[in-house]
N, C-alpha and C positions, 0 to 999 in steps of 0.2 A: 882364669878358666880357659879351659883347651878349648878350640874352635876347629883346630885343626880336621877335627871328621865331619864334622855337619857338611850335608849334602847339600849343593848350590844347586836353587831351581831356578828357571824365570817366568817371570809372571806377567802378565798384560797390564800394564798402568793403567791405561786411560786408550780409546780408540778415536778416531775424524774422519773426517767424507769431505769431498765436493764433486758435486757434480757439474760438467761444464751448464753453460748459463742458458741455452737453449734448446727447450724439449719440444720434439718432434713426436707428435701422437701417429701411428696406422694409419690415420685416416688422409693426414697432414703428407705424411712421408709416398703414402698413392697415388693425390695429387700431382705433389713433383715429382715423379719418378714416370706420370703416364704423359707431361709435357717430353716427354725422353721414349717417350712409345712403348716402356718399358709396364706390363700390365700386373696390379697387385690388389687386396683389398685387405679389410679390416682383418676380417674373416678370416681369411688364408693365413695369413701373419699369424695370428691367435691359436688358430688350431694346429700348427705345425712346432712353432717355438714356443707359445706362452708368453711372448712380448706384446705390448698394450703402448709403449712408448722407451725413446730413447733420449739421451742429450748428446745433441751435437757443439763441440766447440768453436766459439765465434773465433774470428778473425783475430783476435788478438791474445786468447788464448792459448796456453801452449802446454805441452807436457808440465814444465818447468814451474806455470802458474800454478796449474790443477795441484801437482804433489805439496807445490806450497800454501796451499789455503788446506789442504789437507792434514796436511802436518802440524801449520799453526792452528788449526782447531784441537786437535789432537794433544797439542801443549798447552792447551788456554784452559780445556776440560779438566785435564788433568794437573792444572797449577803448577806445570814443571818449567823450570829453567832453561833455555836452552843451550848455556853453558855447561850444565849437569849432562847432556849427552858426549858420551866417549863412543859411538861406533853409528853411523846412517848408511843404512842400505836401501837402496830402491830397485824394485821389480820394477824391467819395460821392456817393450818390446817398438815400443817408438819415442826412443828419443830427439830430442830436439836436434842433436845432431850427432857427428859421429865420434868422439871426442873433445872435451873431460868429458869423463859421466855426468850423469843427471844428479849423479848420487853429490860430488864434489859442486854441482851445478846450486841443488840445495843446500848443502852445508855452508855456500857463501851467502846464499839470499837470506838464510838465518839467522845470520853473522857470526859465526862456529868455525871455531880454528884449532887446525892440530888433531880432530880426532879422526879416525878412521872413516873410509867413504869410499863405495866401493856400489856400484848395480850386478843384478841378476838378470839372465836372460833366459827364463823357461817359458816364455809365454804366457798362456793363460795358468800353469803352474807356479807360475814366478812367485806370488805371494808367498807360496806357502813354501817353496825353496829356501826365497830368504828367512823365513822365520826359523824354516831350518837352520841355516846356516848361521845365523844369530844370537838359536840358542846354544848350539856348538860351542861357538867362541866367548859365549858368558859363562858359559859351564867350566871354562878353563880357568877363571878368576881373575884375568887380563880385562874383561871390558864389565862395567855396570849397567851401564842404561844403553839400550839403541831403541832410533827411529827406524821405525822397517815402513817402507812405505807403496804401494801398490798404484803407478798413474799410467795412463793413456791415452792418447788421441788417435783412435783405431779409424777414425771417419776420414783421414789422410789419407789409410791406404784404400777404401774403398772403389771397387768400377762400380760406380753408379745406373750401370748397365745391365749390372749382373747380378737379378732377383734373387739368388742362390746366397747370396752372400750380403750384399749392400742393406736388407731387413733386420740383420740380424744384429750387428754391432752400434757402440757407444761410447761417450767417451766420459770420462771419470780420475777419482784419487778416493786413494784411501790409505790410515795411517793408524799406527798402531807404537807405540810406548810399552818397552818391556823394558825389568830390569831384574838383575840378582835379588835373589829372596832363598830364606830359610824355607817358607812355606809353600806347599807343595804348586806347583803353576805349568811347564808343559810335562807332562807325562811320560812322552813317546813320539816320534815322528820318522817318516821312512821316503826318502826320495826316488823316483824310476825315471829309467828314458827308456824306449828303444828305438834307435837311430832309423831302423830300417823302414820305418812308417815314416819316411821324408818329406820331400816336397809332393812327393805323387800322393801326399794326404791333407798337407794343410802346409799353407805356407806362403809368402812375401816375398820371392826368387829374384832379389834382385838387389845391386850393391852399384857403390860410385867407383869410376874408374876414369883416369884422365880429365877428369870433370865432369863429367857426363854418368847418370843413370844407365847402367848396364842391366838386364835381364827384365823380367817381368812386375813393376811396382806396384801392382795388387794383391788382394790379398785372396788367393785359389784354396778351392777345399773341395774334399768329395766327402759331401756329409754326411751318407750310410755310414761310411766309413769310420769317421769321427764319432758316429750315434755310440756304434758298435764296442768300438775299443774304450770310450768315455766308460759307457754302461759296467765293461768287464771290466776294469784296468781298478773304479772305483770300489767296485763292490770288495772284491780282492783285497786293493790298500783297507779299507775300513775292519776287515776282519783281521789284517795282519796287526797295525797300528794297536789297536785293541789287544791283543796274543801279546805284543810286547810290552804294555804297560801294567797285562794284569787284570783288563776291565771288560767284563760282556759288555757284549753287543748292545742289549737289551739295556747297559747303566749308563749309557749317553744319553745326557738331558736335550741337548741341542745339534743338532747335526748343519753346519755351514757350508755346503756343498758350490764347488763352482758354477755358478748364475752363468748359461749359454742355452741351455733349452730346456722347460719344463716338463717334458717327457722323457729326458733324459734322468733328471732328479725324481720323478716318479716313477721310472721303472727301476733303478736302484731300489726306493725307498718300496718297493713291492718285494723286490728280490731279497731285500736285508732283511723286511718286516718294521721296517721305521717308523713310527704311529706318525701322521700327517700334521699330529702338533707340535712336535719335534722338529720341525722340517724348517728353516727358512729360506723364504720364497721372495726374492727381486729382481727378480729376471723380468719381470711383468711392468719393472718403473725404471727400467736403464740400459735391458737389452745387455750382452754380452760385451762387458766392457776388460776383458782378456785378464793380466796382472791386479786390476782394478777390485775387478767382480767379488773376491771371497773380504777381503777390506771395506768394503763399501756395503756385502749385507753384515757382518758383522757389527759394522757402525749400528748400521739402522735396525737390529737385532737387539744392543745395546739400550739405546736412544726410548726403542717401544716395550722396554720391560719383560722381554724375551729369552735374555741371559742376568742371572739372578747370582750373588754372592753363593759358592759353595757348587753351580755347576760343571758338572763334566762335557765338553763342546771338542766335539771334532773339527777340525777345519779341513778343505780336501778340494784341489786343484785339478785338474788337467788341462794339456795344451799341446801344441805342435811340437816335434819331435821325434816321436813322441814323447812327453814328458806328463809325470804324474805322481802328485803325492798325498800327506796326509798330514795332521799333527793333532796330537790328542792331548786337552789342557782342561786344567780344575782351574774354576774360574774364580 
């Protein structure tokens, strides 16, 4: 039998999480923040982002851990081999250091040899970049199976100083198992930047030179700014994404939108028309955890019977960059 035309999809195996080992409630993170003079309450946090709590990682934690407890959950659920993977990618925007990758970092903690390994750097887009780019290079008939996996430890670059920013992040993994399939799995997906929203919008300004930390090693935002362009940039991708698979608006089961602020995913979900049970919402249990964020509700999407055999699920990222994208999949 010819095989030769059947159309290569990829499809989601199996999904993992971890979140680092210590959660900081509003009320918790107030405290220490007013030993620092610095003033906040339950209240304000809530009504502004929709966060209720976040995990901060211990001392011993690192990027490197987080993605690998993520990844082997994500292989344990799904009963797969980790010799069976030919391709690991990881979205980050902090890795443990500045070379290898994190990506080559985990393919040895795995004990994975030989196959391709490589990180993404779109920030809070990063997930859905790599998944991009994943299913590109499976669709070619070169790779079967990859780990795409989403980690963070954004609480390193925090100023603890500066209320604007230090409420808002988390630190996290999250992992995802795709592979070549006949049957139908991503649909559609479309990646953006535009450059000229840089550092004067969001950003970590600063690199090693002669040994030494050069520029700014926090992490700055001006988050009108951010509101603004999240708001447009997503609503946009979801209607493109959709046009190019085929599929109203209206025939997504699930919508997984990047987890950074609650009002940002409700005003989208006003402007689309997105019914609120469609919607998932974790922003409230992890706080914006950047590459992490769409991986990590997706797990937990998964895990509470939210995405069901036969769904159609958007997934849909933004970040610093600007960068911003989408990917449309039957589940």
């Amino acid at each position: 039998m010819d095989t030769s035309s059947k159309r290569i999809y990829t499809r989601v195996l199996t999904t993992g999480s971890k979140l680092s080992d210590r959660e900081v409630t509003n009320d918790e993170l107030a405290a220490e923040l007013a030993q620092r003079g610095v003033q906040t309450n339950d209240e304000w946090i809530r009504t502004r982002t929709g966060i209720c709590r976040r995990h901060i990682a211990s001392d011993g934690q690192t990027t490197l851990s987080l993605a690998l407890d993520a990844a082997r959950d994500a292989l344990q659920k799904g009963n797969v081999d980790p010799a069976t993977i030919d391709l690991i990618i990881v979205a980050t925007t902090t890795p443990d250091g500045v070379f290898p990758s994190m990506a080559c970092r985990l393919q040895n903690a795995l004990g994975i040899k030989g196959c391709a390994a490589f990180d993404v750097q779109a920030v809070c887009a990063g997930f859905v970049y790599a998944m991009s780019v994943a299913d590109g290079l499976i669709r070619t008939g070169g790779y079967k199976r990859a780990l795409v996996v989403g980690a963070e430890v954004l609480s390193r670059l925090l100023d603890w100083n500066d209320r604007s920013t230090c409420v808002l992040f988390g630190d996290g993994a999250g992992a995802v198992v795709i592979e070549a399939s006949e049957r139908e799995g991503i649909l559609a997906h479309r990646m953006h930047a535009d450059g000229s929203f840089g550092v004067q919008t969001l950003a970590c300004d600063a690199r090693i030179e002669q040994g030494a930390v050069q520029g700014h090693p926090f992490i700055q935002m001006n988050g009108r700014q951010v509101f603004k362009l999240a708001v447009s940039s997503l609503s946009e991708s979801f209607l493109e994404v959709c046009q190019m698979a085929g599929v109203a608006p209206a025939d997504v089961d699930v919508w997984v939108p990047h987890q950074a602020n609650i009002r940002i995913i409700e005003m989208i979900g006003e402007k689309l028309g997105i019914a609120k049970e469609k919607t998932v919402e974790t922003v409230q249990m992890h706080g914006n955890t950047s590459a992490a964020s769409v991986p990590l509700a997706l797990d937990w999407a998964v895990k509470n019977g939210r995405i069901k055999p036969g769904d159609t699920v958007m997934l849909q990222g933004v970040g610093a960059g600007m960068t911003w994208g989408s990917v449309l999949l039957k589940w």
